[in-house]
N, C-alpha and C positions, 0 to 999 in steps of 0.2 A: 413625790411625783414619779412617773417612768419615765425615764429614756431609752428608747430602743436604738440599739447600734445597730443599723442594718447593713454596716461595711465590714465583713470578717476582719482587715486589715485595721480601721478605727478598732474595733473588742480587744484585736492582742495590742496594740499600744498602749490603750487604757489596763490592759491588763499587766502588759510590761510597768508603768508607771507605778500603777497601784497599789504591786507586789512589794513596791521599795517604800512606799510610807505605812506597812504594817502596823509598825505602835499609832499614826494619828487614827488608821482606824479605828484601833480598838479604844482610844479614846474619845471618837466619836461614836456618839449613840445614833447619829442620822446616818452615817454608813453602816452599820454591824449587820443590816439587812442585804449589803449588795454580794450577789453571786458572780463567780467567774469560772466555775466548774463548768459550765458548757464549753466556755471558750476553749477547753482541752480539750473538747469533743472530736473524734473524728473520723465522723459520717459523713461520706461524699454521695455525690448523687452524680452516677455517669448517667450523664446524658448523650442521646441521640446526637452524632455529629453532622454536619451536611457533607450526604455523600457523594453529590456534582448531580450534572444536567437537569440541574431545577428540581429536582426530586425532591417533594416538603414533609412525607410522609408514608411508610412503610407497613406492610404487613409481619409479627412474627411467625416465623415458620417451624421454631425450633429450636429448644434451650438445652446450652449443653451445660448448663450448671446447675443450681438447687441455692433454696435458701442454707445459708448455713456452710457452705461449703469453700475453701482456702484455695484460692486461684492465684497464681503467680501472673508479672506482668506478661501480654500476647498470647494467655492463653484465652482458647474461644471461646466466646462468652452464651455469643446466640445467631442464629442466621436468620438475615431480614428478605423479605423478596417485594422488590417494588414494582413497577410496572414494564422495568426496564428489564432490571436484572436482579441475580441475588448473590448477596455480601455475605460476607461473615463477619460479625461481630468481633474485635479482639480485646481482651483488657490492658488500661494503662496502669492500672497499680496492681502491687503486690497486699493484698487483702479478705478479710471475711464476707462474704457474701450475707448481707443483712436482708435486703425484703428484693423481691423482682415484680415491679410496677404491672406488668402486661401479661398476659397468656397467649397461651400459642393463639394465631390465626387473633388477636386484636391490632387494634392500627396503630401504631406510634409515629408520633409526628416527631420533627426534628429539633430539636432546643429541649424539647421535653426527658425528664429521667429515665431512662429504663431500667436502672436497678440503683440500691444504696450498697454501698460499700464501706466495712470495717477497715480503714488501710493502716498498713505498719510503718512505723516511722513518716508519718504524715504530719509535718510542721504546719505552723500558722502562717505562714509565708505562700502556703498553696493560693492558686487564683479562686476566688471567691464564685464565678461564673461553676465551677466543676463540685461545689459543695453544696449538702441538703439543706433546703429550710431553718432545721433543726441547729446549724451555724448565727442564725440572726438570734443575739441576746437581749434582754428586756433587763434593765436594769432598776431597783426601784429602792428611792430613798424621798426622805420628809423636807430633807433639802432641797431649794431652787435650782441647786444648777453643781457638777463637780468638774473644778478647777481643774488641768493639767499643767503644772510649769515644763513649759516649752526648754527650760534649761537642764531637766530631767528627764523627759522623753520627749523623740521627734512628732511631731503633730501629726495625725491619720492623712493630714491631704500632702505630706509631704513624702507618705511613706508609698502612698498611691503612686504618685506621681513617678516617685523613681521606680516601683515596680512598673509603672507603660510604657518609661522610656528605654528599660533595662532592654540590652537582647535575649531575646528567648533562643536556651539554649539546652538544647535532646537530654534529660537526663532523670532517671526516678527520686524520689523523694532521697531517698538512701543516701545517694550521691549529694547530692543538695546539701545535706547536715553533714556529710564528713565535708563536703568544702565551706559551709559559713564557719563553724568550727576552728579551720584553719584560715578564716580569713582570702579564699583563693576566687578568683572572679572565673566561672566557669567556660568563660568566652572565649580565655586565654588559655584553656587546657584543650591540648591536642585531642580528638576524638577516636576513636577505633570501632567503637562501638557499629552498629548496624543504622543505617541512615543516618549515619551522625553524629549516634547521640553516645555520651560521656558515660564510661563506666568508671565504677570504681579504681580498677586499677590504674587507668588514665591520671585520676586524681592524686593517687601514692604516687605515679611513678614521678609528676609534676612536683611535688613535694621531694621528691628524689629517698624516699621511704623503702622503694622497691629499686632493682637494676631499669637500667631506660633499653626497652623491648622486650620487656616481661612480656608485654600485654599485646599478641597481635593481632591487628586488622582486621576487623571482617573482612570476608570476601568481596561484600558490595561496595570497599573502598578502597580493594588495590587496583592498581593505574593496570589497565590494559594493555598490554605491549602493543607497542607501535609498528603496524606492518608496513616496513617499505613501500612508499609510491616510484616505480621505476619513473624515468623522466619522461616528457613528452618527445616521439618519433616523429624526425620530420623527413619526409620520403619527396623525391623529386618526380613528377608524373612522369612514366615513360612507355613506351612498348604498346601493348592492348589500353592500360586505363587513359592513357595521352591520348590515344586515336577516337576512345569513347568521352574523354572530357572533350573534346572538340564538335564533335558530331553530336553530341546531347544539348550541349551549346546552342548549335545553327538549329536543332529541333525543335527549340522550346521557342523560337520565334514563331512557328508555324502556328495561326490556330487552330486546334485539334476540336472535332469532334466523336464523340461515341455515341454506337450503335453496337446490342447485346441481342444473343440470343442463345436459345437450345438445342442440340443436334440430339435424335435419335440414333442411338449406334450401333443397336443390336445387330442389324442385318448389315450393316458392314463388317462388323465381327466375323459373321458367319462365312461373308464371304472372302475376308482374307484367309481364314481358318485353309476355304477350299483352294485356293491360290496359293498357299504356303510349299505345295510339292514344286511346283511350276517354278518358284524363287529361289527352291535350295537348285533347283535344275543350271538356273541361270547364276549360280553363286552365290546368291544370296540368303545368308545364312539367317539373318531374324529379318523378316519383314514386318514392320512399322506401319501405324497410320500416316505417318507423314508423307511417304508419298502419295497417297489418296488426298492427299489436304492440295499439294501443290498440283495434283493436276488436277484437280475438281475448281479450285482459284483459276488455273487457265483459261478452263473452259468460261470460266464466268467471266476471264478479265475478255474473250472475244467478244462475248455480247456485249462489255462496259467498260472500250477501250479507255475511256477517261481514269479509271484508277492504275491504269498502266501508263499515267504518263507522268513527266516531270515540268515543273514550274520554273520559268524565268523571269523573274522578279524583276529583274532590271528593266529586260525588253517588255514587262506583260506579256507575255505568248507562254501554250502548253506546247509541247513537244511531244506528241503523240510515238509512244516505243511499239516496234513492230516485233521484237523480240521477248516473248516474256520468261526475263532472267529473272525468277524468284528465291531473295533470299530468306537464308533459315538462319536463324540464333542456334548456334551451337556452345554448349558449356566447355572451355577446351582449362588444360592447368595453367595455363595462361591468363584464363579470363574470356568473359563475352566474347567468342566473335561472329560476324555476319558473311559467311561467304554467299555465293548464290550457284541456284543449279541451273545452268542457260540453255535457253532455246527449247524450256517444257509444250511449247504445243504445238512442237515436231516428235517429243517423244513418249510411249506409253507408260504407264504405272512401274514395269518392269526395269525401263532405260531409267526412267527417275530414281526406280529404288539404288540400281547401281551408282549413279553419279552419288546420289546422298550418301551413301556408305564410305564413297570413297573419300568424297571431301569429310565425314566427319573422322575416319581415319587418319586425312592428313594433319587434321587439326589438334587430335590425341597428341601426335609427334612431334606437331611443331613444326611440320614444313609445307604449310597456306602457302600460295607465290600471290602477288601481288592482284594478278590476271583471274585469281578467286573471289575477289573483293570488286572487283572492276562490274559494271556497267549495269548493278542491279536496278531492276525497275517496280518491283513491288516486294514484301516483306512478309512472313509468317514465322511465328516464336510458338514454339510446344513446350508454355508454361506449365502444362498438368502433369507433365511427368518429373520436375521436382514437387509440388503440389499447390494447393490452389484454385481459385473456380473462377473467380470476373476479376479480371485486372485492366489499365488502362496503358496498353505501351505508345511508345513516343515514334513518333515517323519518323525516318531515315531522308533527311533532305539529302537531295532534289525530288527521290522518292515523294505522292500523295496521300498514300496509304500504305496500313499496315493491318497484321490480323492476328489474335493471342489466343490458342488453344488453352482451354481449362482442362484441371483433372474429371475424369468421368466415372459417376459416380449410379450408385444402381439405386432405383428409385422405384415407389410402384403408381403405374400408370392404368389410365381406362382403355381399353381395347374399343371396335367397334361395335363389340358387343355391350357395352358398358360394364365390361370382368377388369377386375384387376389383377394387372400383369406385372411384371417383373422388367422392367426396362434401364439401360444404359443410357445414361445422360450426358452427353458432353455438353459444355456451355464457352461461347465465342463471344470475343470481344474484338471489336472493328476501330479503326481509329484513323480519321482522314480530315484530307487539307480541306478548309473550311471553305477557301478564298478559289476553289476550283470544284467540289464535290458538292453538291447538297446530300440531304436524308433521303430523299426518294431514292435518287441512286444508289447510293451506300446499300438500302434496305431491299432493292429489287437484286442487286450483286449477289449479296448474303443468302438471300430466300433461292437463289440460285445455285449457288454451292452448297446450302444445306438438301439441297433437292437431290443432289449427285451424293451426295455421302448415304443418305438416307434410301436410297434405292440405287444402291451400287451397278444393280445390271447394266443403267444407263454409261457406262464408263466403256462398256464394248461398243459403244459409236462411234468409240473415239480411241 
């Protein structure tokens, strides 16, 4: 009758066994028929591995090897291209290349073979999952059934067993046979190898065969050196950030709303360009948008004295400011600060540019007095000139509002003609007390000052 082994691991035990009762064979006539020449076979079949994100099944794009041909282990076998990406194939044995399953541009799916492999020094110890077909034997004798005494070889479900429980551990067949050989459990041999895994010399040197640091490390397992973490800094608030942790504090009670928009700038451009002899006249050596900003605000805060005012919470009552002291965010090496330029709608474009100059002067140096900080009633910040286009900044209590310049940026716009032009955009952002301002006002304020920026000439009224 036949029995087929269909577990590589049951064929070499029976084979192991078998090999030791050579004379009852040959006194048996009911054995003299059984083969074990395949069982030395060794044809593996690489198979397709899973190569993540659910990918069942690949395209070949390209074989870098031929039948016939002697590939060492990691070299490239063939490039797959999935739907995602493409891989390159690499080899795990060291062997002859026997048949290649697929052709360019066919599909292989994953579990399945893509090529058979001649491999060198490939024992019967290999997992049975990684070998051809052509590993399951057929054994056939006239006898019912052949014995193995269990006291002369260990049984196939016991030899399984310790093979699924063993650790799997990095190492080519090579390695493998100089360590059963010596009896050495590969678990226990240090690695150097590349990911891991166990080379030869790992194995002499554990045997103590060769000197210990023959054999050095791959690179992909020497320790990183360790870069100093300095400690964590702990700084006490003081000066400029103490006066803004306090005042951001009482701000963030306010509740803020915003209101955004877009200035046209060009013709203000134009017209500082022609005012620029007129400033170096009066000392002023770079004239700035910013003072266009603060008196065009002025002008706006007369028609909409309520965002010129301050909130007292305790009493419910506004405090209607008859002075409008506007301050500016200046970047100084200190840090933020806010002084203000006072009593802007007593003075024209030219007095503001001078006070501006001066105060950001002092603030370069370091010598603000106290009396520059004092009694501001409304707020403007020229975020655009570090950079930047819509920001949301926070009110200066008592202060109800505030106003944040964006950078301006050139854009191409429709004329009245419906032509497209070349236009300067600046973009504003407004931010006010909620509990005294509504959006009508906020938006009739804004359409008010962007009115004065936008057609400059209006600034000689005033």
């Amino acid at each position: 009758m036949s029995h087929i082994l269909r577990n590589y691991k049951a064929a070499a035990s029976c084979k192991k066994y078998l090999t030791t009762q050579f004379d009852y064979i040959l006194k048996n006539t009911n054995l003299r028929r059984l083969h074990l020449t395949s069982i030395l076979d060794k044809r593996v079949a690489f198979k397709l591995s899973d190569i993540g994100e659910g990918i069942r099944e690949v395209t070949i794009k390209e074989w870098f090897v031929k039948e016939g041909d002697v590939v060492k282990q990691f070299d490239n076998l063939c490039e797959v291209q999935s739907d995602k990406a493409s891989v390159t194939i690499t080899s795990r044995y060291d062997g002859k290349i026997l048949k290649l399953h697929h052709k360019i541009d066919d599909m292989a799916k994953v579990g399945e073979p893509l090529l058979d492999f001649d491999v060198e020094d490939e024992d019967s110890d290999e997992d049975s999952s990684e070998t051809s077909p052509s590993a399951t034997q057929t054994i056939t004798s006239d006898s019912p059934k052949i014995h193995i005494d269990s006291s002369q070889a260990g049984s196939p479900t016991e030899v399984i067993s310790e093979e699924m429980t063993r650790n799997i551990t990095l190492a080519t067949p090579a390695v493998r046979r100089i360590a059963r050989e010596h009896k050495v459990d590969l678990s226990k041999v240090t690695a150097t190898g590349k990911g891991g895994r166990v080379l030869k010399g790992d194995v002499l040197e554990h045997l103590g065969m060769i000197p210990a640091g023959t054999t050095v490390p791959h690179p992909t397992l020497m320790p990183k050196p360790q870069v100093p973490v300095p400690a964590d800094r702990i700084e006490q608030l003081k000066g400029v950030p103490r006066v803004m942790f306090k005042a951001m504090t009482e701000s963030l009670k306010i509740p803020h709303f915003a209101y955004s928009d877009e200035i046209e700038m060009t013709r203000l451009m134009q017209f500082r360009d022609e005012i620029k002899g007129i400033a170096k006249e009066n000392g002023i050596s770079s004239l700035t948008f910013m003072p266009f900003f603060i008196k065009a605000a002025s002008i706006a805060l007369k028609k909409h004295p309520i965002l010129n005012s301050s909130l007292d919470v305790e009493k419910e009552v506004v405090i209607y400011k008859s002075a409008h002291n506007i301050s500016v965010a200046i970047d100084t090496p200190a840090g933020l600060v806010v002084p203000n330029i006072k009593n802007c709608q007593n003075k024209n474009i030219i007095e503001i540019a001078q006070d501006l100059n001066a105060v950001i002067d002092k603030g370069r140096k370091g010598s603000l007095a106290p009396s520059d900080f004092a009694g501001g009633t409304f707020s403007l910040s020229n975020i655009g000139v570090i950079g930047g286009t819509y920001t949301h900044p926070c009110i200066m209590a008592p202060q109800v509002a505030i106003g944040a310049m964006g950078r301006t940026k050139v854009v191409p716009r429709f004329n009245d003609k419906d032509e497209v032009i070349k236009a300067h955009i600046m973009s504003v952002s407004w931010c006010a007390d909620h509990r005294v301002i509504d959006g009508v006002t906020m938006a009739k304020f804004s359409n008010m000052w962007k009115n004065y920026l936008e057609n400059p000439a209006l600034f000689l009224l005033h």
